[in-house]
C-alpha positions in Angstrom: 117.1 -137.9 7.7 113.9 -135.6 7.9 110.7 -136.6 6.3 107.9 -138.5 8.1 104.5 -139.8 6.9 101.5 -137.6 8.4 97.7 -139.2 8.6 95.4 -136.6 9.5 91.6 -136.7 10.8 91.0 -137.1 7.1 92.8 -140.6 6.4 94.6 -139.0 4.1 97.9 -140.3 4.6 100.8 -138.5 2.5 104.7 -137.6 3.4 105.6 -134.5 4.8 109.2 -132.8 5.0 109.6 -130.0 6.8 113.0 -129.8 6.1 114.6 -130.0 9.8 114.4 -133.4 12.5 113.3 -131.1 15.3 110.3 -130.0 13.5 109.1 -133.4 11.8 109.3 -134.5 15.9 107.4 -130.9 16.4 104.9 -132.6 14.0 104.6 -135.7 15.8 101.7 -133.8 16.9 102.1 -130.3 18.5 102.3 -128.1 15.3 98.8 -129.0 14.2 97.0 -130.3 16.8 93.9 -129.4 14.6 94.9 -131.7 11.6 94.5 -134.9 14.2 98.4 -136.2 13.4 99.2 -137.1 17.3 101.8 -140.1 16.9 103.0 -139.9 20.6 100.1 -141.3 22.7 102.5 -143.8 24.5 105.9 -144.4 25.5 106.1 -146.9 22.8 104.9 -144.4 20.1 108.0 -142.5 21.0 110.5 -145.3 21.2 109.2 -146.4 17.6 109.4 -142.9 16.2 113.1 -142.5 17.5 114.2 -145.8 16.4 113.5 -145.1 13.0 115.2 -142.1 13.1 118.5 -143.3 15.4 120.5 -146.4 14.8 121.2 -148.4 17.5 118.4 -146.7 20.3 116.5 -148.9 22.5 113.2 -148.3 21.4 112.0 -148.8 25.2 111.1 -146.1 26.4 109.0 -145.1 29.7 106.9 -142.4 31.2 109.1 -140.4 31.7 110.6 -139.8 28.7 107.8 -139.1 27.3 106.7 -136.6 29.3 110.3 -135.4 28.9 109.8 -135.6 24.7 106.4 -133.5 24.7 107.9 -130.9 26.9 110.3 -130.5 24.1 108.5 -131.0 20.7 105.7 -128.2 22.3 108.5 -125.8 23.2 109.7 -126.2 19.7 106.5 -126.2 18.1 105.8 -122.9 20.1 109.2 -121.2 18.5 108.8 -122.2 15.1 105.6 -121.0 15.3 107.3 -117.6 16.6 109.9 -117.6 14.0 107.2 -118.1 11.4 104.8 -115.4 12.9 108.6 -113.0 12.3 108.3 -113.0 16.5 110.9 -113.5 19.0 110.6 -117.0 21.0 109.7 -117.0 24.5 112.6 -116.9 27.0 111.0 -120.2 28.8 110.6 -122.2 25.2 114.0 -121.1 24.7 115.1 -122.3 27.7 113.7 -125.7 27.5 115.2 -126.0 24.1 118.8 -125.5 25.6 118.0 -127.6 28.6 117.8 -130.4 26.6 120.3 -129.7 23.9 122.7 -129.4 26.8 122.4 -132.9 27.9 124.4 -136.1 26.4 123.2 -136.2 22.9 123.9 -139.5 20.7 128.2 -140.0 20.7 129.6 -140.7 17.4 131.3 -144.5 17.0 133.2 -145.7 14.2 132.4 -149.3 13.2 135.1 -152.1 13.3 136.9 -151.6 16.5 137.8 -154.4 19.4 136.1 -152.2 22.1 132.5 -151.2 22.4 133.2 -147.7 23.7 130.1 -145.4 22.3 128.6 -148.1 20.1 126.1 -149.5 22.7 122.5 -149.4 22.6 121.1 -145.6 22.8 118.0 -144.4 25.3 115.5 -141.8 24.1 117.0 -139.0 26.1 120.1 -139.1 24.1 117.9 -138.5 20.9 116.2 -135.9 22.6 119.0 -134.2 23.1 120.0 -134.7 19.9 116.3 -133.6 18.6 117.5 -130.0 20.5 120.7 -129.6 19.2 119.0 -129.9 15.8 116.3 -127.1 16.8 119.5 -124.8 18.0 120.8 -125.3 14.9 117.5 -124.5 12.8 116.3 -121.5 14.7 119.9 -120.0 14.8 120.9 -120.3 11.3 117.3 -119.8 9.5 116.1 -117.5 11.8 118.8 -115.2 10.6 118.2 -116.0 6.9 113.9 -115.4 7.8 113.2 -119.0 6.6 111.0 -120.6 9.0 107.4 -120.7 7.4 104.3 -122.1 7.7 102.4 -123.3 5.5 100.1 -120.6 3.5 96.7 -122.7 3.2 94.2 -121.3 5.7 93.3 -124.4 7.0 97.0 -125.7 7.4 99.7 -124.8 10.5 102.5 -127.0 9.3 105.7 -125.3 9.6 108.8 -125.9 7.6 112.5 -124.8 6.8 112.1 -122.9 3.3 115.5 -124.3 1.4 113.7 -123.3 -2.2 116.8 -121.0 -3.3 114.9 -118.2 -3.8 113.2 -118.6 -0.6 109.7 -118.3 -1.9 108.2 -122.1 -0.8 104.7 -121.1 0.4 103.1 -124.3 0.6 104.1 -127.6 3.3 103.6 -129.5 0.2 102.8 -128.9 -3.5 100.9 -132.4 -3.2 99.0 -131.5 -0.8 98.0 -127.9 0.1 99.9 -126.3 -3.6 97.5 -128.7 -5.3 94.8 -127.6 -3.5 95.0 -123.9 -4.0 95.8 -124.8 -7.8 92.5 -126.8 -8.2 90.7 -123.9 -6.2 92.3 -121.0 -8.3 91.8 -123.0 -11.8 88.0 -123.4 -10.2 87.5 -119.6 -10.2 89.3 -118.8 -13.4 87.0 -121.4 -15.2 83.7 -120.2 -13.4 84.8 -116.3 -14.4 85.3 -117.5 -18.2 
């Protein structure tokens, strides 16, 4: 499930889908710090945002963790970013990414079974992990295909996974920054007529 409602400085609130997990937790607050959309100030902001996400994950989460997620989610902003600007990502961000992909990620369990083997309550490292596997899987396969964009509004840094199918999305959102330019370029034609 990707998708995750976004209220900026404004009070705007409206929902944004980037199109990949790893970057809707990216923008949990480090792909546009500007746009005043932190969601992680405490270790129960993370557990919530998880638990929505991951059945079955205690939602407790600690200090740790979170230091653990925002090490993550600005590594991944920083290489979508990259992959956006048509650069290579930085050997550290990359590293950090694989760190944590590396680590137990969330098991799969089939329901209706006698034993509880992999069907107990999940911790926020195991979605993290899973959060990286997800980013290895996005940079890798769209980074080939060139479809890692941001968002072409000047005043907007949102980043998403272009899946239009003739790969020609230029906007996060045509509700939000598409209408904009609309209005503005419908502005111009009137005031030129």
């Amino acid at each position: 499930m990707t998708g995750q409602w976004l209220t900026p400085a404004d009070g705007n609130r409206w929902y944004y889908d980037s199109g990949s997990l790893s970057l809707d937790f990216a923008h949990t607050g480090a792909l546009d710090p500007t746009a005043g959309t932190e969601q992680l100030h405490s270790p129960a902001d993370l557990g919530h945002w998880l638990a929505e996400r991951v059945e079955r994950l205690d939602p407790a989460s600690n200090g740790r963790e979170l230091a653990d997620a925002l090490l993550l989610r600005e590594a991944i902003a920083r290489v979508a970013h990259g992959f956006a600007a048509r650069r290579g990502p930085s050997a550290d961000d990359v590293d950090t990414i694989n760190l944590y992909a590396a680590t137990p990620d969330i098991p799969p369990a089939l329901a209706g079974g006698k034993r509880q083997a992999g069907a107990g309550r999940l911790r926020a490292g195991q979605a993290l992990s899973s959060i990286a596997r997800d980013a290895v899987t996005t940079f890798s396969r769209e980074a080939a295909e060139n479809r890692i964009r941001e968002c072409a509004a000047d005043d907007c840094e949102l980043v998403f996974v272009d899946e239009s199918r003739t790969g020609s999305r230029r906007w996060c959102s045509m509700q939000r920054c598409g209408n904009r330019a609309k209005v503005r370029a419908h502005r111009t034609r009137a005031r030129t007529n």
